[in-house]
Each structure stands twice: as structure tokens, then as C-alpha cells.
C-alpha positions in Angstrom: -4.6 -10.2 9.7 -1.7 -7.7 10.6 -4.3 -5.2 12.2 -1.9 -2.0 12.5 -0.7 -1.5 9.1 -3.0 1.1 7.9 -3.2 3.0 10.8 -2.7 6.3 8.9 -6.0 5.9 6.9 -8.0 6.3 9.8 -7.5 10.1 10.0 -10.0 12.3 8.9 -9.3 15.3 7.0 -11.2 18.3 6.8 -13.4 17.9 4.0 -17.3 17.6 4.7 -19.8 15.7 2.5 -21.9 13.0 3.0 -21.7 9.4 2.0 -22.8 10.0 -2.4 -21.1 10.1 -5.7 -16.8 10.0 -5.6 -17.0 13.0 -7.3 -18.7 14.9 -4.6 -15.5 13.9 -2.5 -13.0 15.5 -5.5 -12.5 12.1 -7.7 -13.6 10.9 -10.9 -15.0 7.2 -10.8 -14.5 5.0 -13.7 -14.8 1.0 -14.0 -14.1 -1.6 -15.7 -13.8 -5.8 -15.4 -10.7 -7.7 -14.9 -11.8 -11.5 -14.6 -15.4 -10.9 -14.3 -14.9 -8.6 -11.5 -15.8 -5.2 -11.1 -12.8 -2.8 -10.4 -13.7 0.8 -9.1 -10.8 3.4 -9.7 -10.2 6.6 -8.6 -8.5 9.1 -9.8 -7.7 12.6 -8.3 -6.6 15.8 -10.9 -6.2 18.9 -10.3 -8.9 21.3 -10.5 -9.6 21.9 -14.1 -7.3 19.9 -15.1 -9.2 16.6 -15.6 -8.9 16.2 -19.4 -5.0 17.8 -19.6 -2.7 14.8 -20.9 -0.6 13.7 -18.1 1.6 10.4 -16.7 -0.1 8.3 -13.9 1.0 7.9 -10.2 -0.1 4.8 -8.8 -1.0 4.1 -5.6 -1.5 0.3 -4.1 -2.9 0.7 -0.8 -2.0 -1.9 2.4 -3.5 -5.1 3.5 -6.9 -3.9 4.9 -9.9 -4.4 4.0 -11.4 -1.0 4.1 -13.6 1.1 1.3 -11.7 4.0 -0.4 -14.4 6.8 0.7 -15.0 6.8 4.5 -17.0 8.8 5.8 -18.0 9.6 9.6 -21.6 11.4 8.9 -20.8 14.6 7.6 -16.8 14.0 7.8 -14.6 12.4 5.6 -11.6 10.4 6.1 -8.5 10.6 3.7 -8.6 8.3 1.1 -4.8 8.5 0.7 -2.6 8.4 4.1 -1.4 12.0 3.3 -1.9 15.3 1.9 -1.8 15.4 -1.6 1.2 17.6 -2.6 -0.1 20.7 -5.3 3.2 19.8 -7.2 1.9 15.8 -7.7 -1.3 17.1 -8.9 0.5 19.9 -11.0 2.3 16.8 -13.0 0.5 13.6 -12.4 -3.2 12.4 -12.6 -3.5 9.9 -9.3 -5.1 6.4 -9.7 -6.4 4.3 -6.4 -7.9 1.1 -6.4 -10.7 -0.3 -4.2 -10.1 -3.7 -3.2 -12.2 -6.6 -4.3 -15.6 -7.0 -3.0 -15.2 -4.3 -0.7 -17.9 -1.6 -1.1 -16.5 2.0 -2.7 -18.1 4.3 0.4 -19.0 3.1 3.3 -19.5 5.2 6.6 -18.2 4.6 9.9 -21.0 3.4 11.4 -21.4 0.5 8.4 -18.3 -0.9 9.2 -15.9 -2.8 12.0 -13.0 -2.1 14.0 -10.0 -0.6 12.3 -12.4 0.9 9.8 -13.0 -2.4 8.1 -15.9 -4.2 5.7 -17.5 -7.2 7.3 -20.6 -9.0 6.3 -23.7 -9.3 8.5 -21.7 -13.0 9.6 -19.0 -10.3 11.1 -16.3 -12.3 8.4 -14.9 -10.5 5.2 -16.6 -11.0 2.0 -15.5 -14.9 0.5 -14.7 -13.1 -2.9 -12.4 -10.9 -0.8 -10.7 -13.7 1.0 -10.5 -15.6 -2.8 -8.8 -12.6 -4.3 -6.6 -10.7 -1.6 -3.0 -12.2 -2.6 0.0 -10.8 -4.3 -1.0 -12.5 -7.9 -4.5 -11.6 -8.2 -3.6 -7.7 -7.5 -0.7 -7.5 -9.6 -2.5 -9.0 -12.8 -5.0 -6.5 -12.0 -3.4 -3.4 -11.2 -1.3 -4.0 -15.5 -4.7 -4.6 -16.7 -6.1 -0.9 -15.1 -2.9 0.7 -15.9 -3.3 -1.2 -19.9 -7.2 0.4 -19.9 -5.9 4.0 -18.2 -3.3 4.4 -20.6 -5.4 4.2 -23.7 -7.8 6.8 -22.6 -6.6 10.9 -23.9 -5.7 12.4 -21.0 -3.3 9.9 -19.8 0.4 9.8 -21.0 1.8 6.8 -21.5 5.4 7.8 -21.7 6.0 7.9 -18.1 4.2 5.6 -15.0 5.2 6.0 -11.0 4.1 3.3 -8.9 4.4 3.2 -5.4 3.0 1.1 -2.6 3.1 1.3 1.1 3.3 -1.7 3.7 1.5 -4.5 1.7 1.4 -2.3 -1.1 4.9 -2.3 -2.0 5.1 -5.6 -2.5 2.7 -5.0 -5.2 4.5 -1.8 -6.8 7.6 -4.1 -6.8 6.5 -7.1 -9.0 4.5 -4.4 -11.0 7.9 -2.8 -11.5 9.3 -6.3 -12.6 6.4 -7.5 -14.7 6.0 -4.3 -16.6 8.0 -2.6 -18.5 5.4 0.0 -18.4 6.6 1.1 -15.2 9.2 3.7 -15.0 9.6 4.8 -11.6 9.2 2.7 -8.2 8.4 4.1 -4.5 8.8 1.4 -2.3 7.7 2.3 1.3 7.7 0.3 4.8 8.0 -3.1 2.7 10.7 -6.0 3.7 12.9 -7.1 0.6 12.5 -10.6 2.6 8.5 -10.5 3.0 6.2 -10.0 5.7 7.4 -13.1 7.7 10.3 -11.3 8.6 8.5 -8.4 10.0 6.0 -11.0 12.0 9.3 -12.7 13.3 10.8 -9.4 14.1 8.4 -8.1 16.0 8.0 -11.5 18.1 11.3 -11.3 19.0 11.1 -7.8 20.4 8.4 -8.6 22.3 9.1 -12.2 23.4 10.2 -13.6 27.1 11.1 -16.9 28.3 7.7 -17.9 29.2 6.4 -16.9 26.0 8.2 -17.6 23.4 6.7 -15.4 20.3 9.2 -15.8 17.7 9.1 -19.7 18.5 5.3 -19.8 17.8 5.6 -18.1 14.6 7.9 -20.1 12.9 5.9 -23.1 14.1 2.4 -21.0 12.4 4.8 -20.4 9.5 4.8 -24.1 9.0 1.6 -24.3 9.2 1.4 -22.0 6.3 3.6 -23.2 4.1 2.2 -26.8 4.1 -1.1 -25.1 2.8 0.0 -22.3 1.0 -2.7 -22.0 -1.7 -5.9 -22.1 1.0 -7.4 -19.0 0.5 -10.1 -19.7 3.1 -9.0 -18.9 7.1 -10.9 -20.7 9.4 -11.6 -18.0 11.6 -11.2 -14.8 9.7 -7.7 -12.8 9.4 -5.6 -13.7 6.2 -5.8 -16.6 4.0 -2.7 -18.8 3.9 -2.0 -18.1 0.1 -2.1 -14.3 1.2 0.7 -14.7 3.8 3.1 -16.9 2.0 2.6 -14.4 -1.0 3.2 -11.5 0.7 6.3 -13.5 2.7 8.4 -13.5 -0.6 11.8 -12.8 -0.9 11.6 -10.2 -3.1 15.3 -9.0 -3.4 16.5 -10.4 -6.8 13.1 -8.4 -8.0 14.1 -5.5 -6.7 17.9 -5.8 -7.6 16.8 -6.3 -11.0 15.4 -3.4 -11.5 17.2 -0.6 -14.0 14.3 2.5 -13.4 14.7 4.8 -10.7 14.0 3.8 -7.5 13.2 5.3 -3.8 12.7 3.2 -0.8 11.7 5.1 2.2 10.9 3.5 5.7 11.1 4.4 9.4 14.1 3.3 11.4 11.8 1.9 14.2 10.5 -0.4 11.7 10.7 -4.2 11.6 11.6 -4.1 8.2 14.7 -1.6 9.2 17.9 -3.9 8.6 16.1 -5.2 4.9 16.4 -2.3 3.8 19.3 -1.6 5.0 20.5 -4.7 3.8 19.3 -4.4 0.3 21.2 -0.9 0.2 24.1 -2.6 1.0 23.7 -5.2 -2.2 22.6 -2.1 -4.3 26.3 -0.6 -3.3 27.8 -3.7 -3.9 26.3 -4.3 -7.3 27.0 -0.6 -7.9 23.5 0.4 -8.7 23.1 3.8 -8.9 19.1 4.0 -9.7 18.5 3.6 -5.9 17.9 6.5 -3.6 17.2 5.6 0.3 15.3 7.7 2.6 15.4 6.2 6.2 13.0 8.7 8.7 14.9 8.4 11.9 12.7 7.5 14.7 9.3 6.4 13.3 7.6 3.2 12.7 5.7 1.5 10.3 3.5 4.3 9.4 5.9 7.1 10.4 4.8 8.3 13.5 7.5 8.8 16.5 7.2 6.9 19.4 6.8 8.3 23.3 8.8 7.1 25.5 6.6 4.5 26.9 6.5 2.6 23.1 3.6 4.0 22.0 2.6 6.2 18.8 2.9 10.0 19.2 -0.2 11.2 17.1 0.4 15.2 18.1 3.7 14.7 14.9 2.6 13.6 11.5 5.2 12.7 9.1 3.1 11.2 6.2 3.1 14.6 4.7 6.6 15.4 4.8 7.2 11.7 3.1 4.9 13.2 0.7 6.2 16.0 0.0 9.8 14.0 -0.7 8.5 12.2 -2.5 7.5 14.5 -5.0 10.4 16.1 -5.0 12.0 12.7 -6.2 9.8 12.0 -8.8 10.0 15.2 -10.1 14.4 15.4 -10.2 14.1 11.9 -11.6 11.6 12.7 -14.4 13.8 15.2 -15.9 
């Protein structure tokens, strides 16, 4: 399991509460069952503004396995990885999901390293591990956006999705399955899947004596031979989650006539995907694409010090944010 995706998460904002009810931390809580399953979704308004009719902006989280409310006894951490911008509440209700079998609340002291759920064998829930692939959260996120949109104070003429590392990969074959989806924010996601990132990263890293790049594509055998196992041997992600999240998804996204913003750090693995599927986007002359490359940062948009490692004391996440509200909002005129 790619342990550093969803490092952002992890900071705490300034809101104090303890571990109850969502909507002592801000959000409504409503539920419903996709496959005999019970989905908990979130959804953040502003003030006052609960019942006013509005469009949906859709977030699809990253690959952990972490509950949405986190809590650090009388702290909170952020349930999204940024400040919500007043303007997005001004003009959007915004949906979260929790993933499967992973408790809604949880505090710190209930859960593992990097913030994660684990069961008192120290391994993820099995109904987690069954259901954490690209299929089983794209039928379910249509089904939640098919159950939202039929409630009063949700317009239906309009529906942003965006997604961020795993997540995008999500928002994008939403975008192509639905037509309800009208606007797609793709962030920190390779157009060629996660493989390429892995491979990436192994080569930047890799010596003579130990060849990382040569090891992966030898474990990406492995994978592919068993693609469908959804149970890992000794925790991490399943095989079917892996080779899911490894598609090439550029004829998806090349596809695609709605608006579109793609938005990634230039330190990023995934860098030269995106820059490649700008390139196609030119040469196809699609004009619904708008790129947004933050010169410097990494995965989750942090800079880097000069010895490689993340420099905490700069947060971008909120000036991301903040752009991209400002593109949803020129694009929704």
C-alpha cells in the first residue's frame, strides 16, 4: 500500500470537538445501501444554507484507509486536505464518502500508523480489502450521486467531480460513465496508472546494486498473472486494486467533451503524463482542458528542502483550492 499519498489528511485544523455526531464537526450525515453495503456521506453547506437548491461537488478521497472524522481528543483533523474556499460553499453543496468498512470517526489513539483503520489482527477489514478497487467505487460513487440528486436541495443541472491521487482515477471513469457529470478536476493522477508512478519513483531512487525499477516490473508480473485476487497475503493492496488503479486511462480522458482541469506538482512522478496527455489534448485540438502544473511540489503539493524532503512550514493545498474554485466558477458560466 502506497503509504505517502494522503499525507495532507493528517493535518489538523483548528476546530475542537470530541469524537460524536458529524454534525457536531459541521456536516450533515445521510446513508444509504449500494450492494448491501452501508455508505456514510457527508456533506458540508454553508451555514444556513443546508436546504438552499444547489449543484454537488464531489470529492473521491486517495487510497487510504482512514475514517473521514479524525479526531486527536479534543482536536480535529481535516476531513478534506484543504481549507474549504467561502466561494465553493457559496455555490456548491460538498459530498465526501467514507470508504467501505472503515468506521466514520475514529480518534487517533483507535487507529495505526498513517492515521489508518486496522482490526484487532493489526490487518484492514476483509470487506475493505474485497471492495477497495477502481469498479466497486465508481458503481458506487453514480449510485450516491443518482440518490443525492433526487433529494430538493440538490440541483441536478450541473455536477463537479474531482479526485486527488487515487481519487482521480475515480473522478475520471465517473466522468466517462456518466453523463451526469459536467465538470472534471483531475489532481496528482497518471493518465498511464499508478504503475508508472511506482516505476518512476524506483528509477529515481535505484543503484546498481539495487535495482528498484527491475524489481517492480518483476512484482508487476506478479500482479498481472493474478489480477482479480482481492486478498494480499500480508496486508498492503490487493492485486485487483493495483492492476485497477494501473490503467491507462488516456483514451478516457481524451474522450471527454466537459470542462476539464488537471492540476499536479512538477516534482511529481506522474509529471511527464500529464504533460504528455497535454500534448495529445493540443494535438487533437481540445480546447475543454485547462492545465495547472505547481512548479516545485510533489505529490501532495508541498516543496521540497534541499536535502529531498517535504517542507511543511509552505502549504499549497489551499491555494490549489482556491484555483480551483476560481475554475469551476469561470467554467459554470
Amino acid at each position: 500500500m502506497k503509504r505517502a499519498i494522503l499525507l495532507l489528511i493528517f493535518i489538523p485544523s483548528l476546530c475542537l470537538s470530541q469524537k460524536k455526531q458529524a454534525s457536531e464537526f459541521g456536516y450533515r450525515h445521510l446513508q444509504m445501501t449500494f450492494q448491501s453495503d452501508t455508505v456514510d456521506i457527508l456533506i458540508k453547506s454553508k451555514k444556513g444554507e443546508e436546504e438552499v437548491k444547489k449543484p454537488i461537488f464531489f470529492f473521491c478521497e486517495g487510497s487510504l484507509p482512514q475514517p473521514l472524522i479524525k479526531t486527536a481528543g479534543e482536536m480535529t483533523y481535516g476531513v478534506y486536505p484543504f481549507k474549504i474556499p467561502e466561494d465553493l460553499l457559496t455555490n456548491f453543496h460538498m459530498v465526501i464518502i467514507s470508504k467501505p468498512y472503515i468506521p466514520l470517526i475514529a480518534d487517533k489513539s483507535e487507529l495505526g500508523a498513517n492515521l489508518m483503520y486496522f482490526e484487532e489482527t493489526g490487518r484492514v477489514p476483509d470487506g475493505y480489502q474485497e471492495r477497495n478497487h477502481l469498479d466497486y467505487y465508481v458503481k458506487r460513487n453514480i449510485e450516491v450521486i443518482n440518490y443525492l440528486q433526487a433529494l430538493p436541495w440538490v440541483e441536478d443541472s450541473q455536477l463537479v467531480v474531482s479526485g486527488h491521487s487515487q481519487g482521480s482515477s475515480v473522478a475520471a471513469q465517473m466522468a466517462y460513465e456518466s453523463e451526469k457529470v459536467t465538470h472534471l478536476i483531475y489532481s496528482a493522477g497518471n493518465p498511464f496508472g499508478r504503475i508508472m508512478n511506482i516505476i518512476g519513483e524506483g528509477r529515481r531512487h535505484e543503484t546498481d546494486s539495487l535495482p528498484r525499477a527491475e524489481r517492480t516490473f518483476n512484482w508487476w508480473k506478479r500482479i498481472v498473472s493474478d489480477s482479480s485476487n482481492l486478498h494480499p497475503p500480508n496486508g498492503g493492496d490487493s492485486n485487483k486494486n493495483v492492476y485497477d488503479f494501473s490503467k491507462n486511462m488516456m483514451d478516457e480522458l481524451l474522450s471527454l467533451d466537459i470542462p476539464v482541469l488537471v492540476t499536479f506538482g512538477t516534482l511529481d512522478y506522474n509529471t511527464p503524463f500529464n504533460d504528455y496527455l497535454r500534448i495529445e489534448t493540443i494535438r487533437k485540438g481540445k480546447s475543454n482542458f485547462t492545465f495547472r502544473a505547481y512548479i516545485g511540489t510533489e505529490h501532495n503539493f508541498f516543496y521540497l528542502n534541499s536535502d529531498g524532503t517535504k517542507n511543511y512550514d509552505i502549504f499549497t493545498w489551499d491555494e490549489v483550492a482556491m484555483y480551483w474554485t476560481s475554475w469551476m466558477l469561470e467554467h459554470s458560466k
